[in-house]
KOLZA-959481 format. One line per 10 residues: number of its first residue (from 1); for each residue x, y, z of C-alpha. Coordinates in Angstrom, 1 decimal, always signed. Layout:
BEGIN
NUM = X Y Z ~ ...
END
This chain:
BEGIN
1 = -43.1 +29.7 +41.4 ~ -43.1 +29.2 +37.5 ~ -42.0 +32.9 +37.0 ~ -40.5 +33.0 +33.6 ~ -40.7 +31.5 +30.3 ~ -39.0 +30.6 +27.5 ~ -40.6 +30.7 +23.8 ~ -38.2 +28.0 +22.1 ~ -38.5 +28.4 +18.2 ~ -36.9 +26.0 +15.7
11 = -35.7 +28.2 +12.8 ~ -37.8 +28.3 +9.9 ~ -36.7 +25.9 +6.6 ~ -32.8 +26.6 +5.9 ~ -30.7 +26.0 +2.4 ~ -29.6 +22.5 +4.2 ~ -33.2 +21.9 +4.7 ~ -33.6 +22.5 +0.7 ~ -31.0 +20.9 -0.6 ~ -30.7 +17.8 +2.1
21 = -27.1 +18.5 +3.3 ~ -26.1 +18.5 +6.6 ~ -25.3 +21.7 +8.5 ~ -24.8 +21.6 +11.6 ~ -22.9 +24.4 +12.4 ~ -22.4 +25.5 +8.9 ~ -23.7 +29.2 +8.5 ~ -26.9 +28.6 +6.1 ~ -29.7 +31.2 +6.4 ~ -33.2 +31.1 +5.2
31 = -34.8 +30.1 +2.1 ~ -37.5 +32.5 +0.8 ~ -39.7 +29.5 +2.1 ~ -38.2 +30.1 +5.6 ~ -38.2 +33.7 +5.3 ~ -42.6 +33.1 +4.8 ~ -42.7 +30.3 +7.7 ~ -41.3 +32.8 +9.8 ~ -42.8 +35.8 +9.0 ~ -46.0 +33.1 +9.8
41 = -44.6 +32.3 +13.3 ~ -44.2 +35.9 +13.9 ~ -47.6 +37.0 +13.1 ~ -48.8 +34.0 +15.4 ~ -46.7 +35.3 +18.1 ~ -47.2 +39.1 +17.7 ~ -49.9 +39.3 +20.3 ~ -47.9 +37.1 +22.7 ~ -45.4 +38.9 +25.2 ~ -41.9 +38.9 +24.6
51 = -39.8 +40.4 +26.7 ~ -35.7 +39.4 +25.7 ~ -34.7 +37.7 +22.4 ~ -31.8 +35.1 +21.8 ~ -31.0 +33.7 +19.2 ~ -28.2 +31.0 +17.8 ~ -25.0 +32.8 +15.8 ~ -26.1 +30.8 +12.9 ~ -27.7 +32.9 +10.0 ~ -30.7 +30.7 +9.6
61 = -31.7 +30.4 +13.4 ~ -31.0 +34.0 +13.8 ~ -33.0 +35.2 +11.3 ~ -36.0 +33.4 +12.5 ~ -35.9 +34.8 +15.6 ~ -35.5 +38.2 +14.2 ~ -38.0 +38.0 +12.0 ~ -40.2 +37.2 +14.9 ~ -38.3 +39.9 +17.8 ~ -39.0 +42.2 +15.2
71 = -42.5 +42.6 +16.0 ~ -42.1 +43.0 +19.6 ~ -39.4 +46.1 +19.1 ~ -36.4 +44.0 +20.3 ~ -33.1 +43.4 +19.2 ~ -31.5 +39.5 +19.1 ~ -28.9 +38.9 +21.1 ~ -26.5 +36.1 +19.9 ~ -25.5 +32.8 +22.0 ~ -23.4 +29.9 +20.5
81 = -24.6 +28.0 +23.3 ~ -28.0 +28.0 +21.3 ~ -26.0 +26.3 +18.3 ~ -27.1 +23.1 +16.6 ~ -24.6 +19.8 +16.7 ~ -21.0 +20.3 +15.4 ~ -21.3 +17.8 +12.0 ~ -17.6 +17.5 +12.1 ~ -17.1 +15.8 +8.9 ~ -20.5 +15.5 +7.7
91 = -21.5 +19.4 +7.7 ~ -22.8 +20.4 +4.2 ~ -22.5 +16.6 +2.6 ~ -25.8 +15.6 +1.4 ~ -27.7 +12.9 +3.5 ~ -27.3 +10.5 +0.9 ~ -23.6 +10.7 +0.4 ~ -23.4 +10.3 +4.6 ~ -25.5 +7.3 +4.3 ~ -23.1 +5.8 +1.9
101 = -19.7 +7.0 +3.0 ~ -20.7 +6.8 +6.8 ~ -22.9 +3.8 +6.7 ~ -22.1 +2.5 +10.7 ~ -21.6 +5.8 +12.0 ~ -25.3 +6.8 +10.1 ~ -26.9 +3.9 +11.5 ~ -26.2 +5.5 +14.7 ~ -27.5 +8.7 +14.4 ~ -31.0 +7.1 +12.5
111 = -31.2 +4.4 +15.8 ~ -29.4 +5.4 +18.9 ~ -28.9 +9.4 +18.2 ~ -28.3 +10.0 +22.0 ~ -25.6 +7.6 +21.8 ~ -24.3 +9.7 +18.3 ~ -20.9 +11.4 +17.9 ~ -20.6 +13.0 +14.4 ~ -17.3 +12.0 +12.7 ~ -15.0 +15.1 +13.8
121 = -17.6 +16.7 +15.7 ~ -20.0 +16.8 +18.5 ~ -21.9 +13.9 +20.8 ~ -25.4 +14.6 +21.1 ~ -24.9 +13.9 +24.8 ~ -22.5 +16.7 +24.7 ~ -25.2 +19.4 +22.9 ~ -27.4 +18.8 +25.5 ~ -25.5 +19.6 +28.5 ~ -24.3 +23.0 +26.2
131 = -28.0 +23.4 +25.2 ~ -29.1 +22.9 +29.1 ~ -26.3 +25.1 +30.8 ~ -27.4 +28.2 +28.7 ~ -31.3 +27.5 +29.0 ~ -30.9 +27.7 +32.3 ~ -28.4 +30.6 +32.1 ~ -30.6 +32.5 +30.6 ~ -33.5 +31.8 +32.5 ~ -31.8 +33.0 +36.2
141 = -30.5 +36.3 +34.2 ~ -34.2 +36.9 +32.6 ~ -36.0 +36.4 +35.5 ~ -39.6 +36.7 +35.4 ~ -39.4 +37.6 +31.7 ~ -40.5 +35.8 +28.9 ~ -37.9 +34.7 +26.6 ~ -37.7 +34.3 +22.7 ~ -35.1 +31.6 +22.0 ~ -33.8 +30.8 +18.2
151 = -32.3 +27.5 +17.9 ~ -32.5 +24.3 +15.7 ~ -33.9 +20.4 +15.4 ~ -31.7 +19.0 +17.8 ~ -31.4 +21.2 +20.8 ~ -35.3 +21.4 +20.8 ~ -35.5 +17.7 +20.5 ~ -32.6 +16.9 +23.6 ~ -33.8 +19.6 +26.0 ~ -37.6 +17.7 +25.4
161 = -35.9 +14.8 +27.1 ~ -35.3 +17.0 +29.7 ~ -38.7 +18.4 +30.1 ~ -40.4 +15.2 +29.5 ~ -38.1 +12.9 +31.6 ~ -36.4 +10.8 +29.0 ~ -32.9 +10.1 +29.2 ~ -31.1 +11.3 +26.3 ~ -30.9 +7.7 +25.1 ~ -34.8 +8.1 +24.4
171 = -34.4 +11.1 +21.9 ~ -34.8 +8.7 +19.0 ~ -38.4 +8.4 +20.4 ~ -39.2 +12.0 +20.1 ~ -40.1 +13.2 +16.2 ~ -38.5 +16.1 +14.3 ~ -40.3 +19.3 +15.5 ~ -41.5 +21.2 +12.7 ~ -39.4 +24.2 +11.4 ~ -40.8 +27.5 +12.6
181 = -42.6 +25.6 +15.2 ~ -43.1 +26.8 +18.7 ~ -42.0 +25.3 +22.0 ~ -43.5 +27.2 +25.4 ~ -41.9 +26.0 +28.8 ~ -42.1 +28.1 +32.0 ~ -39.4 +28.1 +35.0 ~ -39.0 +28.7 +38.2 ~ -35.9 +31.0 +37.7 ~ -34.6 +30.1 +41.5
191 = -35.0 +26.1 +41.3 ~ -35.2 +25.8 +37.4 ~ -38.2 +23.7 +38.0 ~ -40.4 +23.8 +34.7 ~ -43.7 +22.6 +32.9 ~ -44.1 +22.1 +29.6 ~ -47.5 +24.3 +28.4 ~ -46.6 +24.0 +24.1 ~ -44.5 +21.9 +22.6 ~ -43.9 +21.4 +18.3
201 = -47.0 +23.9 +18.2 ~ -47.0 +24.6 +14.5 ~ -51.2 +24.8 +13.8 ~ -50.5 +28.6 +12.6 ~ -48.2 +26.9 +9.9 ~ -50.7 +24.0 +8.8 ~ -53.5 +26.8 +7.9 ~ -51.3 +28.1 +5.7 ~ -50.1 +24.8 +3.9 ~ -46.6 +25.8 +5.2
211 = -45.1 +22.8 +6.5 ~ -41.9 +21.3 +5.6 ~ -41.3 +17.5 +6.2 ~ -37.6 +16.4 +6.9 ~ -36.5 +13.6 +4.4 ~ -36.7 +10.2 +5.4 ~ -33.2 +9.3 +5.7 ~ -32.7 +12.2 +8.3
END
């Protein structure tokens, strides 16, 4: 029985986003950009029921979901488990300095990301079993709930291998999801079975000419 559900979100456009640096874990929050995409996301939402918020401990991904929790009366709870990758070395160089400094270690994460350790810092292989331990976590303590999660580009993109069946190898396959877009998955909270029913849904952004694209050397 697909009892509960989680409401993945991808936090709304961050200063890295702005300014093409890398932050991983570095604590960005919103631009005023962001701050409208999810205000957007939360309108789009407001009507859809929410019953438990989590969020990443990182400014910009929690702010998005609060932004959006906001409307439903809740409070955001905070999980590091939600965290984007660990850039090591890389977190808050711009992509172009990595490209140049990095070059072999870049190629990597541009070709064969699920194969991708950051200099210093975390495999992608590595965020997904975090990013997949605390999913389900939270899924067997919400139970029949629906669940707001705030997170970031690369959690959303490794647990879609998941749902979709790819090994993580495959992730270079799967595009960028939107920021502020909107990711519906529902679980069976006993055998952590699940269905995708939404996944990069971001038509509530597109009315409102409020997508961001991800430069191409991301």
């Amino acid at each position: 029985m697909l009892d509960t559900k989680i409401i993945m979100v991808r936090h709304a456009q961050g200063d890295g986003n702005l300014k093409g640096e890398f932050h991983g874990q570095y604590p960005s929050d919103l631009t005023p950009l962001g701050i409208t995409q999810a205000e957007c996301t939360a309108e789009f939402l407001k009507d859809y029921p929410i019953d438990v918020a989590f969020a990443s401990d990182i400014p910009r991904a929690y702010s998005t979901a609060k932004i959006i929790a906001e409307k439903h009366g809740l409070s955001v709870a905070k999980d590091e488990g939600l965290r984007e990758i660990c850039g090591g070395v890389w977190e808050t160089m711009k992509f172009d300095d990595i490209v140049v400094k990095y070059p072999k270690e870049y190629d990597v994460w541009k070709h064969d990301l699920g194969n991708c350790t950051c200099p210093g810092g975390e495999s992608v292989r590595h965020l997904q079993e975090r990013v997949r331990k605390t999913i389900e976590r939270l899924v067997k303590e919400n139970a029949g709930k629906n669940i707001l999660i705030g997170t970031h580009a690369t959690p959303v993109r490794s647990m879609a291998c998941i749902w979709k069946g790819l090994d993580i190898s495959e992730i270079v396959n799967l595009p960028w999801v939107p920021n502020a877009s909107v990711c519906i998955v529902k679980y069976d909270s006993e055998t952590l079975e699940f269905e995708i029913e939404e996944y990069a849904l971001c038509e509530h952004l597109l009315k409102k000419n409020l997508i961001t694209e991800l430069p191409k050397n991301i």
